[in-house]
C-alpha positions as semicolon CSV with decimal commas, in nm:
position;residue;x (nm);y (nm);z (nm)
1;X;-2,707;1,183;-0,473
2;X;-2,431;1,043;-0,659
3;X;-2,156;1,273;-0,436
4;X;-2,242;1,040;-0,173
5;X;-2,195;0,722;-0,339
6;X;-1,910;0,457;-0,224
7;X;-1,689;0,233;-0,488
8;X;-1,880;-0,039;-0,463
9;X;-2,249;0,131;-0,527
10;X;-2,107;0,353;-0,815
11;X;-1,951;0,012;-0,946
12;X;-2,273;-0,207;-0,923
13;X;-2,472;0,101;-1,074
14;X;-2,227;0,133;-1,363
15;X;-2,165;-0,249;-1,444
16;X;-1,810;-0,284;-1,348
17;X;-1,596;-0,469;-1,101
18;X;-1,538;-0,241;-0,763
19;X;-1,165;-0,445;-0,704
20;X;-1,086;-0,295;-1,103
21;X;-1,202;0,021;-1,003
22;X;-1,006;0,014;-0,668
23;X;-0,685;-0,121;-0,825
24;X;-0,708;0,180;-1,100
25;X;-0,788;0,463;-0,829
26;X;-0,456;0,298;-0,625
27;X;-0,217;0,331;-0,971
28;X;-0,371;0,716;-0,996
29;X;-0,246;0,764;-0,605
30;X;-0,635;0,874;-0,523
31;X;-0,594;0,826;-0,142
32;X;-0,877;0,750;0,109
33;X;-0,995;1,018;0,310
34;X;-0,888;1,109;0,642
35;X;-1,202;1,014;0,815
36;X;-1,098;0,635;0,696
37;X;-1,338;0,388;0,828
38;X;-1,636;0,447;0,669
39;X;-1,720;0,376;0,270
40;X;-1,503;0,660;0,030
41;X;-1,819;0,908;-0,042
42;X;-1,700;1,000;-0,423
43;X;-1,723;1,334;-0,519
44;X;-1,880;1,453;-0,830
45;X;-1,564;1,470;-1,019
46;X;-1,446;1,143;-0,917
47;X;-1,762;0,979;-1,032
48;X;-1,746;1,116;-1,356
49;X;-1,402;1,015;-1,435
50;X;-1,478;0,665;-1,303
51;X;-1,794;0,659;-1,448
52;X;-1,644;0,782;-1,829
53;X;-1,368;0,478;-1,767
54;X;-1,566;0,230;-1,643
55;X;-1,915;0,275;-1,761
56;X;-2,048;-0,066;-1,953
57;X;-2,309;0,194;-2,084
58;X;-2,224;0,432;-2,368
59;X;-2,427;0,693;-2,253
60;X;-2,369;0,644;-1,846
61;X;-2,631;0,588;-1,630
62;X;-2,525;0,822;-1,327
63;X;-2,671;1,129;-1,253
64;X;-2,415;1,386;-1,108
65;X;-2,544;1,676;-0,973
66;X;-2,317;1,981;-0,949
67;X;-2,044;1,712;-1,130
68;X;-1,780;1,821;-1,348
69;X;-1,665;1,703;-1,687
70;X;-1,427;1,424;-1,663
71;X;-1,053;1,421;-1,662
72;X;-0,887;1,446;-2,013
73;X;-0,781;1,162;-2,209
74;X;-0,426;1,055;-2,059
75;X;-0,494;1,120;-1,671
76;X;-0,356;0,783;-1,581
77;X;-0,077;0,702;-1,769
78;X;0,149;1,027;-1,782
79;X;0,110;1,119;-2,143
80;X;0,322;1,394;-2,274
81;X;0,593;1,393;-2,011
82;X;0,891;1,363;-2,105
83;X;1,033;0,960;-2,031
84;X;1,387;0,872;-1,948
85;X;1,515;0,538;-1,982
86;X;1,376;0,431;-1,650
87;X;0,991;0,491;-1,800
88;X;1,028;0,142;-1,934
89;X;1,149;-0,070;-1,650
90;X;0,936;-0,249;-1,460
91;X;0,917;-0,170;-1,044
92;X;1,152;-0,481;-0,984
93;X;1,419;-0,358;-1,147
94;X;1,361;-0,020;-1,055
95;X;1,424;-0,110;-0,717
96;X;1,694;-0,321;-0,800
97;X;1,845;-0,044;-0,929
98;X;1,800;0,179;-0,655
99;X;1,946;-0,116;-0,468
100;X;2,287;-0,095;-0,630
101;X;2,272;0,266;-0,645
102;X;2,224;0,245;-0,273
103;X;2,506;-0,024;-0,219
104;X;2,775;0,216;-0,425
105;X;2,686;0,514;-0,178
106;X;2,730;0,258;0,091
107;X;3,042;0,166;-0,020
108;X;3,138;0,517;-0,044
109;X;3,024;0,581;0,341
110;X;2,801;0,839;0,234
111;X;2,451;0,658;0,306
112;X;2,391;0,411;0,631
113;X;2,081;0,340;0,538
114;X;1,908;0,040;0,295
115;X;1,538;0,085;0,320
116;X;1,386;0,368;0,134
117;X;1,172;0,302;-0,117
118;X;1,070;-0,015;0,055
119;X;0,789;0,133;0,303
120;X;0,558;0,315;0,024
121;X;0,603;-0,009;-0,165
122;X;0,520;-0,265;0,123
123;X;0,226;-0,032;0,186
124;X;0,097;-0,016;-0,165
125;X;0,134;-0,406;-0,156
126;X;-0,086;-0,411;0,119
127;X;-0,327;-0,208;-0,047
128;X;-0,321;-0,457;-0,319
129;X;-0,370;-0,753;-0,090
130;X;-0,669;-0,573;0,088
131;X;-0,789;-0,449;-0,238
132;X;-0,765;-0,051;0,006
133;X;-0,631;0,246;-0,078
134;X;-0,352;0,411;0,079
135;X;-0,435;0,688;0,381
136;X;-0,295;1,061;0,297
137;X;0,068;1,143;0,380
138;X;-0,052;1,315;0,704
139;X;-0,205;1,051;0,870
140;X;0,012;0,844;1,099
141;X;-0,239;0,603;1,258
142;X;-0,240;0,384;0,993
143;X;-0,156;0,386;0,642
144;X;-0,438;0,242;0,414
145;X;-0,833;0,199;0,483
146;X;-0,921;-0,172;0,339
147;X;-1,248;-0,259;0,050
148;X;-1,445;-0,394;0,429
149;X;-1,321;-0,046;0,639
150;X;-1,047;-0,197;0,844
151;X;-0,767;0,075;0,941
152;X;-0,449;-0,122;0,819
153;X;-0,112;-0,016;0,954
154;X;0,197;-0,147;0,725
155;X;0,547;-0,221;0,925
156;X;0,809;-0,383;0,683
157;X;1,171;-0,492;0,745
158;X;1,432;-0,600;0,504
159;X;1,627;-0,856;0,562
160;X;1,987;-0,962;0,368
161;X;2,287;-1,203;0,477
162;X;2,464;-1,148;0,796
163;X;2,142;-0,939;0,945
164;X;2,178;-0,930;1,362
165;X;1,891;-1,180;1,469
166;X;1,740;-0,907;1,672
167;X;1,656;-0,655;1,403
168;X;1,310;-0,476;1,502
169;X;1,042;-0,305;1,291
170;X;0,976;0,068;1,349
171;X;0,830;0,179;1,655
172;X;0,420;0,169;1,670
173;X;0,325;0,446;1,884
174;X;-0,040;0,459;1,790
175;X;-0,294;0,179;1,852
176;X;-0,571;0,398;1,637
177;X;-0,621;0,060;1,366
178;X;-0,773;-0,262;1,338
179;X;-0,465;-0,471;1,244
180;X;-0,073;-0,424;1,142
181;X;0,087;-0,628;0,912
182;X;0,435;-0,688;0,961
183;X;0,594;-0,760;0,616
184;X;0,966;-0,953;0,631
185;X;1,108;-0,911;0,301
186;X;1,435;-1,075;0,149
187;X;1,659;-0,814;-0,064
188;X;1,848;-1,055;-0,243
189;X;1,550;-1,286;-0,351
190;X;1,264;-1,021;-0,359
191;X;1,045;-1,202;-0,222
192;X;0,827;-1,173;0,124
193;X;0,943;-1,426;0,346
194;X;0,708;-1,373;0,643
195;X;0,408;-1,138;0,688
196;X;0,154;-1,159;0,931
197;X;-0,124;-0,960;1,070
198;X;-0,140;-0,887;1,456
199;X;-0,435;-0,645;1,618
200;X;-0,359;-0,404;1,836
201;X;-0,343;-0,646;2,123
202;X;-0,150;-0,874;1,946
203;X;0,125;-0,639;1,967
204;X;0,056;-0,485;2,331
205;X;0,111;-0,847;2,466
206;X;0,404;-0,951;2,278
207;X;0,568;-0,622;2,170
208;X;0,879;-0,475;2,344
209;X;0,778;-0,149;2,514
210;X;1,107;0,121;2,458
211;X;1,121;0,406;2,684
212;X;1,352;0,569;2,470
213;X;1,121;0,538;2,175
214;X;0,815;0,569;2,336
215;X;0,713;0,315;2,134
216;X;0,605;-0,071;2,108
217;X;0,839;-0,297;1,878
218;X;0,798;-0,598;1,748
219;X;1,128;-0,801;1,631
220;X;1,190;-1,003;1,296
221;X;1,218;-1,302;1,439
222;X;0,899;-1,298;1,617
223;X;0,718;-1,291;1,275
224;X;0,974;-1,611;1,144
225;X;0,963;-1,819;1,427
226;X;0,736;-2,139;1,374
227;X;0,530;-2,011;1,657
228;X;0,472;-1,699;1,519
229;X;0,150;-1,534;1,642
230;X;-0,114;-1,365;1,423
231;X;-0,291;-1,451;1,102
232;X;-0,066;-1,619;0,776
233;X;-0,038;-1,424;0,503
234;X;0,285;-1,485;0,373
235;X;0,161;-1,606;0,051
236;X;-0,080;-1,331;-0,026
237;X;0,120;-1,076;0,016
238;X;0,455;-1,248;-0,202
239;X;0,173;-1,292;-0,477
240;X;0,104;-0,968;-0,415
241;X;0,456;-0,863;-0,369
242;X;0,566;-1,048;-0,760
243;X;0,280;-0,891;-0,920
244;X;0,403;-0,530;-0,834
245;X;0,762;-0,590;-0,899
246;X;0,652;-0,663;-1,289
247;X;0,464;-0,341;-1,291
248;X;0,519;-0,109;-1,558
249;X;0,428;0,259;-1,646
């Protein structure tokens, strides 16, 4: 029944590439189900709207029981709204934007903070570089579920001139995934500087347990150091990283 089908079997039975399909569902927001893990079992709906987009054949070849009529025509790309100037930058210099925004209420001693937007983003640039898509808001195991099934939690850290050495990512307090990847990125250059993946006892053995956390950490320079543990994948994810920075609407 085609309700039960994953990404990759509706993609093989309707011609098309299942990373294409993937990367489309990711710029919709479609997010994996809870139960993350196991294949994404599309519903009806969704297979009709991926079907209608994707399809190589012009009258479909999917049967959809119970299915509803696709989406209408401008789903994906926000048609009608309303756009403000900002509609036509790309994500780069949205967020450098926000940056200076950010540095002015700094300035001003009414923010402490630097980081927000930069943990959705890391974690949609994971999902890129895993070819996932991103776990619902309410799950806080992990953030994404990757093309193979692999639980994938995202930590990320900015880092700018004059940074203490010891900076730390956020606190893991869950061990319920298959791998983290810590992301080090530069604000100045945008560009990741370090990322590697650890497993979950990666980062029992050479994470910092914090009472006053109740959580493991894992600093910076732990992921920079030239005997950094874990799995490379500094380049992937700063390809990665570039290619969603020249994003646009």
């Amino acid at each position: 029944m085609s309700e039960h089908l994953s990404v990759a079997e509706l993609a093989a039975q309707i011609g098309a590439d299942p990373k294409q399909v993937r990367e489309w569902m990711r710029t919709q927001g479609w997010r994996h189900p809870a139960e993350a893990g196991q294949p994404w079992a599309l519903t009806g709906e969704q297979v009709a709207i991926l079907t209608a987009r994707f399809s190589k054949s012009p009258a479909g070849s999917i049967s959809m029981e119970g299915s509803v009529a696709p989406a209408p025509t401008g789903l994906d790309d926000g048609a009608g709204e309303d756009e403000t100037p900002l509609a036509q930058l790309t994500v780069g210099e949205l967020l450098d934007t926000y940056t200076n925004v950010l540095a002015e209420l700094r300035a001003r001693h009414l923010v402490r903070t630097n980081n927000a937007p930069i943990g959705d983003l890391a974690e949609f640039c994971a999902a890129m570089v895993y070819d996932g898509l991103l776990a619902p808001n309410s799950e806080k195991s992990y953030d994404l579920a990757a093309a193979d099934g692999r639980k994938v939690q995202v930590k990320v850290r900015l880092v700018r001139p004059g940074m203490a050495s010891g900076a730390v990512f956020s606190p893991i307090r869950s061990f319920d995934f298959d791998l983290c990847a810590f992301l080090v990125i530069d604000n100045e250059a945008g560009q990741v500087v370090a990322a590697r993946e650890w497993t979950p006892e990666d980062i029992r053995e050479h994470g910092s347990f914090k009472q006053h956390t109740n959580g493991t950490v894992v600093t910076v320079s732990q992921l920079r150091s030239s005997r950094a543990h874990g799995t490379d994948r500094t380049a992937d994810f700063n390809t990665a990283w570039q290619a969603l920075l020249r994003q646009t609407r």
